[in-house]
C-alpha positions as a printed Julia matrix, in Angstrom:
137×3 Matrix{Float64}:
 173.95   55.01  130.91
 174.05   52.14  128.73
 174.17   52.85  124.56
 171.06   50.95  124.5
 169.04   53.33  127.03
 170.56   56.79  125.08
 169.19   55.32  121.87
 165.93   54.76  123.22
 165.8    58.12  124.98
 166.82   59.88  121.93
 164.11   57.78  119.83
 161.55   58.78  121.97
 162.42   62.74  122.11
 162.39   62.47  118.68
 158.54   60.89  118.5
 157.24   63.48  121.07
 158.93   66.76  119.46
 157.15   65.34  116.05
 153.94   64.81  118.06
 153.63   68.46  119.1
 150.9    70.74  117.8
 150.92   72.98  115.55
 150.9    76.05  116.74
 148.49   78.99  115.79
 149.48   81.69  113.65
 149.55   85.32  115.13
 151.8    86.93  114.12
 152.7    88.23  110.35
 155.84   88.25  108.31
 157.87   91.13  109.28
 158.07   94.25  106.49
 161.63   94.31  106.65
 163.11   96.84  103.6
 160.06   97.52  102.24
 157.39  100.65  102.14
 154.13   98.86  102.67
 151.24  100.6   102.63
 148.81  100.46  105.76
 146.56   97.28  106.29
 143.71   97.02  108.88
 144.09   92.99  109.37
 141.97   90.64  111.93
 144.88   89.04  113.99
 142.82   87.5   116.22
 139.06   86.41  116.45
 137.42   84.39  119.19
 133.84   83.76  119.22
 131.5    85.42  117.34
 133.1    88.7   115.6
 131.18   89.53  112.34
 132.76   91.96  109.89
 131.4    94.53  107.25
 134.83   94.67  104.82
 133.57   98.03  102.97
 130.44  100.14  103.25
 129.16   97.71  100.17
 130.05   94.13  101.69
 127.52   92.13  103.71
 128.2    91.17  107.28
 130.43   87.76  107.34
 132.29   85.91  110.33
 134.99   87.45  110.8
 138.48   85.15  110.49
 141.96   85.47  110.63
 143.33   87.73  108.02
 140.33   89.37  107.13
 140.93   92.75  105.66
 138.81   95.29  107.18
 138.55   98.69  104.78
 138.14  102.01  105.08
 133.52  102.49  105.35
 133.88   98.45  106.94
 132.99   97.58  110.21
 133.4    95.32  112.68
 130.28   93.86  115.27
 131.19   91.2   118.24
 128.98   89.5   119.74
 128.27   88.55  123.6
 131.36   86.27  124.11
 133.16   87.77  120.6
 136.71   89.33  120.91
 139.16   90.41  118.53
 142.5    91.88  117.37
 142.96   93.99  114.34
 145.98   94.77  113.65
 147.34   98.04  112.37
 150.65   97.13  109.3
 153.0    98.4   108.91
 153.24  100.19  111.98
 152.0    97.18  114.68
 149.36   99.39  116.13
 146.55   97.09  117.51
 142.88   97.45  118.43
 141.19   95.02  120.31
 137.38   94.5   120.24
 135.6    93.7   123.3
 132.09   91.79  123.51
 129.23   93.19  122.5
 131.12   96.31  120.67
 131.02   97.68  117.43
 132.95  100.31  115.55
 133.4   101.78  111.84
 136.75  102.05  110.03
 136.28  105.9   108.83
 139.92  106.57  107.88
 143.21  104.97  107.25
 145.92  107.05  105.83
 148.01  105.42  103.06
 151.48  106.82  104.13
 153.07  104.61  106.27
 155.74  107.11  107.51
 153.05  109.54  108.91
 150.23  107.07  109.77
 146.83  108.66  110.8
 143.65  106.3   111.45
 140.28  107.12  112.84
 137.62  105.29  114.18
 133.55  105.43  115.32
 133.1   103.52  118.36
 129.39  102.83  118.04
 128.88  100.67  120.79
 131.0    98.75  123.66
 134.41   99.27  123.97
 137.61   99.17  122.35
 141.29   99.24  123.65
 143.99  100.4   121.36
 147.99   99.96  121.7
 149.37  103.03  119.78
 153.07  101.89  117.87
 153.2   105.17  115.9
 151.39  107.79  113.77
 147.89  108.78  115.1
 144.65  107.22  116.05
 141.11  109.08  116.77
 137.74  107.49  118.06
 134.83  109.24  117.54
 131.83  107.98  120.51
């Protein structure tokens, strides 16, 4: 190849790797060295979730990083799916559509972590990375 073809193929790598999008964030720093304690975080949310913080909040769209306590809820809708994730452990809980459950407990020691739910409606699928979880139906 001629120097004058390599410069032009490198130029115009270079102006399609900056032309890439960005891509989403869904995953969260790692807790490396430190004793976090636990977080129920939305991960993922597609459609219509809405989410009940606490027992005192009003319903809102749910969004990525919302932090769902213990007494808060989560509702999706027809097409509404989500991931909540379970820190520090990695534990997730997805949300199907048209499902609802209440956060009743979330331990706050991370080495021994216990969490239960109250499926209220729909269904839920859970992928267990330590520690405990219960649903109530």
């Amino acid at each position: 190849m001629s120097k004058k073809r390599i410069i032009t193929l490198v130029f115009f790598v270079f102006i399609l790797s900056a032309c890439a999008p960005p891509q989403p964030r869904t995953a969260y720093p790692p807790l490396e060295g430190i004793m976090a304690s636990r977080e129920a975080i939305f991960g993922e949310v597609e459609n219509n979730v809405e989410v009940r913080p606490n027992a005192g909040n009003g319903a809102k769209e749910a969004e990525f990083g919302t932090m769902l306590f213990v007494g808060g809820s989560a509702e999706s809708g027809e097409n509404g799916r989500a991931r909540i994730d379970l820190l520090p452990e990695g534990t997730i809980i997805r949300l199907a559509p048209n499902s609802s459950f209440t956060l009743e407990e979330l331990s706050e020691d991370p080495s021994s972590p216990f969490t239960r739910l109250n499926l209220l409606s729909g269904e839920i699928w859970i992928i267990l990375f330590g520690g405990e979880l219960e649903t109530k139906t």
